[in-house]
C-alpha positions as CSV (number, residue, x, y, z in Angstrom):
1,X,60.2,187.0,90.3
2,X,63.7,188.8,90.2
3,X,64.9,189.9,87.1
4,X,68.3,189.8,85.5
5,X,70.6,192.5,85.7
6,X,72.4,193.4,82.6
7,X,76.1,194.3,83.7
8,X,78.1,195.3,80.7
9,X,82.0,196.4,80.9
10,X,83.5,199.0,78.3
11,X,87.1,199.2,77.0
12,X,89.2,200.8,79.7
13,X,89.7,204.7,79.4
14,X,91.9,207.8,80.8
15,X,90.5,209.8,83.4
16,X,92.1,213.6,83.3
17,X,94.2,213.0,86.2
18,X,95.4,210.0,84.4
19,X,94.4,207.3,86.1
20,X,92.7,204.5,84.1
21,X,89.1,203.1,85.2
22,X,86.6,200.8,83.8
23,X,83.5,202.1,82.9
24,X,80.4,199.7,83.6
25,X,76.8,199.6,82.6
26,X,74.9,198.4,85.5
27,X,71.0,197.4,85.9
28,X,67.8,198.3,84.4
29,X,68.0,201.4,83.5
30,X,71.6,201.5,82.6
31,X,73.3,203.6,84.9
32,X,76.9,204.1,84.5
33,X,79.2,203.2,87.3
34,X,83.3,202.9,86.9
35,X,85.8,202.5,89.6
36,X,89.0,204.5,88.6
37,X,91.9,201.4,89.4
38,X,94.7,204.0,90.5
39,X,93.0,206.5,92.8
40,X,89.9,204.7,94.1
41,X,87.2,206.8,92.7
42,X,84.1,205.1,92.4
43,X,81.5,206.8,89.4
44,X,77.7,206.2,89.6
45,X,74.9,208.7,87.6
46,X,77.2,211.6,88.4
47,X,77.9,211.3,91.5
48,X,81.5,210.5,92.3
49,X,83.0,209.2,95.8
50,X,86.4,210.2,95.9
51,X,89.4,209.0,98.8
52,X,92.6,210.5,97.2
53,X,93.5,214.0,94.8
54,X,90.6,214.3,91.6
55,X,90.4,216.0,88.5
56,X,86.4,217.1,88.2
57,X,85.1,215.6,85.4
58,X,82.6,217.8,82.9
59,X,80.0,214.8,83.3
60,X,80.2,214.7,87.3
61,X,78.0,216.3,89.3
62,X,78.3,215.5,92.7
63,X,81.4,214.5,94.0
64,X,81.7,213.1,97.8
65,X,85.1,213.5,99.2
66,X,86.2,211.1,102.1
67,X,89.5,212.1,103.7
68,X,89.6,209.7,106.5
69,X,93.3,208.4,105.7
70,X,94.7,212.1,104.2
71,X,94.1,215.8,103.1
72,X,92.4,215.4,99.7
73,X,92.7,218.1,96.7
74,X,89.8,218.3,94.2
75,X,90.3,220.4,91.0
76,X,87.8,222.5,89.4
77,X,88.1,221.9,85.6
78,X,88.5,225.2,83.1
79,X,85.4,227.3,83.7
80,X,84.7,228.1,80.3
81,X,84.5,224.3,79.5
82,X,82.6,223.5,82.2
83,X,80.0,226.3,80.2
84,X,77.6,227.1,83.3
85,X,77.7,223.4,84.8
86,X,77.4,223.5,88.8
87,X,79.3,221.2,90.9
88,X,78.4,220.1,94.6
89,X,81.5,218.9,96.2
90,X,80.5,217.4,100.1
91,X,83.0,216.2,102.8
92,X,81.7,212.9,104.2
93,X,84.1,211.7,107.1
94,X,84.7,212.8,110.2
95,X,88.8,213.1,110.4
96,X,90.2,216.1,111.1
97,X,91.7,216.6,107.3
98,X,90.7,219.1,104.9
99,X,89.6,218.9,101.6
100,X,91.0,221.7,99.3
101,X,89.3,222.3,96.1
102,X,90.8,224.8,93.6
103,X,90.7,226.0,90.1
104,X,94.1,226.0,88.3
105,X,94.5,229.6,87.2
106,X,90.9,230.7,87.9
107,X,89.3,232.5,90.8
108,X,86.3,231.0,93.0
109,X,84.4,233.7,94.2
110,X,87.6,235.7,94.6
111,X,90.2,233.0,96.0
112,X,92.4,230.7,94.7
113,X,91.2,227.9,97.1
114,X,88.1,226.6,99.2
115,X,88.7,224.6,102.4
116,X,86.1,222.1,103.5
117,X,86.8,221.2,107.3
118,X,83.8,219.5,108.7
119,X,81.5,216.2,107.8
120,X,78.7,216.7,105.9
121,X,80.2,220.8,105.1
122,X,79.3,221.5,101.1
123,X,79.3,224.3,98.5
124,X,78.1,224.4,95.7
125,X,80.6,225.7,92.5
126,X,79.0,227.1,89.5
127,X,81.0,227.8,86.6
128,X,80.9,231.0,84.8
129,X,82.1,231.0,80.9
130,X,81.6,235.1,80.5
131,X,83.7,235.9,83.7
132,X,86.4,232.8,83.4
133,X,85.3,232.3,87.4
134,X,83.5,229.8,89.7
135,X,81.6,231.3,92.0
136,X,80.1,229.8,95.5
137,X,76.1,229.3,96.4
């Protein structure tokens, strides 16, 4: 017998790049999804699925670029506030454009900028409060 899915929708909110989206509570175990209206970000557990520029979030965890249209730019958020998070940040198309992720002011393992070329190509980002740095594993 199927059950009945409990969908509840929250007030609107900001993300840091700006753009509003509208958090959702979604089935039984209420994980959170929210599709961001200006930049087409969709949010589920985590784990984001990006198409244009995007501010990391301190709650994301995964994010899964697809640059099929255009170069994308992700942005690391301040390492001391991320406070020892790690990040994975995955290409998932096939085109031919890069995704850049970068730290504003902060170093990643010595650089002020990672390229991500190829499908399925990932690093993983781990913040580091002590050093103010992300470094690569």
């Amino acid at each position: 017998m199927p059950t009945d899915k409990k969908i509840m929708e929250l007030p609107e909110s900001t993300s840091p790049s700006g753009g509003s989206y509208v958090p959702i509570v979604d089935g039984p175990n209420d994980e959170r999804i929210s599709i961001n209206t200006l930049s087409n970000v969709i949010r589920s557990n985590g784990i984001v699925t990006v198409t244009g520029d995007y501010d990391v979030g301190l709650t994301d965890t995964i994010i899964l670029v697809d640059a099929i249209s255009a170069a994308v730019n992700i942005h690391l958020p301040n390492p001391i506030l991320a406070n020892g998070k790690a990040y994975v940040i995955k290409k998932i198309d096939s085109s031919g454009y890069i995704v850049t992720v970068s730290s504003p002011t902060f170093l990643i393992d010595g650089v002020t900028n990672i390229l991500i070329s190829y499908q399925y190509m990932s690093y993983t980002f781990n913040s580091d409060p002590s050093n103010i740095a992300w470094w690569l594993s």
